[in-house]
N, C-alpha and C positions, 0 to 999 in steps of 0.2 A: 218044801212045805207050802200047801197054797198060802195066797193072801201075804204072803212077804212081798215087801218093792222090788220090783226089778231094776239092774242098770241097765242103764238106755244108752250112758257114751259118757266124755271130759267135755266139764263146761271150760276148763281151762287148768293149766299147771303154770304153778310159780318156781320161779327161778330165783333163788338168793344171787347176787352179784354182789361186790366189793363196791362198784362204784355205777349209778345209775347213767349216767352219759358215758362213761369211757362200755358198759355194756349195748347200750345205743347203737354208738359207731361199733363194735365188733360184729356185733347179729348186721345192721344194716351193709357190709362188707360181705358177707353171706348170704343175706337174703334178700328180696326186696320187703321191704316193711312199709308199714300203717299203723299209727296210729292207733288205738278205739279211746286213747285218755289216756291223760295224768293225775297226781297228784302229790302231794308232797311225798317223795325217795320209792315212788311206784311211777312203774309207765304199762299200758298194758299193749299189748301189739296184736295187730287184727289178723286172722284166719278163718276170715268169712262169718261162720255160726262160731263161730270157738276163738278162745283168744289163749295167749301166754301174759304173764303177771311177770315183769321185772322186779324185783325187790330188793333195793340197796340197807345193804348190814349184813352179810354174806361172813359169819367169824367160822366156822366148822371144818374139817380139812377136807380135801379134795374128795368125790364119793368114790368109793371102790364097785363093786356089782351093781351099785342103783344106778339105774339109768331110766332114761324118756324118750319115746319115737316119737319124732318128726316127721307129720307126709309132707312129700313137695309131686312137683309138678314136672321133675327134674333134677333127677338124683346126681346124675353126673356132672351136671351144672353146680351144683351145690359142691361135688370133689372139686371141681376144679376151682371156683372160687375159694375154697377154701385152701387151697394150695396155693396159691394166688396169695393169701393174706398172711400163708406164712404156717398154718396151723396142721399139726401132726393130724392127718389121718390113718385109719385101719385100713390092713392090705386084705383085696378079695375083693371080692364082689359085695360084701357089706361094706355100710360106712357110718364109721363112730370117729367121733372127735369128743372131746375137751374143750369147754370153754377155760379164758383167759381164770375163772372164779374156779374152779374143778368141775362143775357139773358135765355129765357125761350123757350125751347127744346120739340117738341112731338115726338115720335117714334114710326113710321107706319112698318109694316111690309111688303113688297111687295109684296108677295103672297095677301094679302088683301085689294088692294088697285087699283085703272084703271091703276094709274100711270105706264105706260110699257117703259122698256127700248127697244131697238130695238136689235133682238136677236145675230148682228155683236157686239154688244157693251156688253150683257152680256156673250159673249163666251171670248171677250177679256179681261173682270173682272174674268173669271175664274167660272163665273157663269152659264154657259148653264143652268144646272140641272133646275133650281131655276124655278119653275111652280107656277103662282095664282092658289088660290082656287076659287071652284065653284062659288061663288058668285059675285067674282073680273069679272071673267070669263061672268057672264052674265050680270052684269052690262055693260061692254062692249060690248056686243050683244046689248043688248037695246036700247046704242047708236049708234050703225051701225058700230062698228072700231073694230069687229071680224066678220068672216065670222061664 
């Protein structure tokens, strides 16, 4: 129907955790983090244009089907540190994990995926270099959002 809003993308997703620092150190064990703020039993961590929301009071039991994709910059860095810390991952070339709280974790790699940052935003993560692979690359052609 015209004149309905369109979505455009996540300005961010919240995470329940049990407890707001012991969730800190686990993701920080994982990934490298930033900051964007705190606040009282909230911390939010930076991903450039997009953030994640920590939120401590996490009472609900571990999620079954729900889950949330994570891009990284380096998918198999992210397996191995998290084998490294201890934490079950999925076998195969995908990878899911479980936080310590239950939330259930995918980790996409950005070269692999449409999802594009806009290239102001990964020069300011330090990331210019960071190129999709061919296939990310024509998937986007296909739907008209490369030249």
């Amino acid at each position: 129907m015209p004149g309905r809003p369109r979505l455009l993308g996540i300005n961010h997703v919240a995470l329940e955790v049990a407890d707001l620092e012991e969730a800190l150190a686990f993701y920080g064990e994982i990934f490298e983090l930033e900051l964007r703020g705190r606040m009282p039993r909230m911390a939010f961590i930076e991903m450039g244009d997009q953030f994640i929301a920590l939120s401590e009071g996490r009472a609900q039991p571990a999620d079954g089907a729900r889950h949330f994709g994570l891009v990284v910059d380096d998918k198999e860095g992210v397996r191995a540190a998290l084998r490294e810390a201890g934490v079950e991952v999925s076998r195969g070339p995908g990878l899911d994990f479980r936080d310590p709280w239950g939330n259930h974790v995918q980790v996409v790699d950005y070269r692999d995926i449409q999802f594009t940052k806009a290239p102001g935003v990964l020069r300011g993560m330090g990331l210019e270099q960071l190129e999709k692979r061919p296939q990310a690359l024509q998937e986007l052609r296909d739907k008209g959002l490369l030249g």
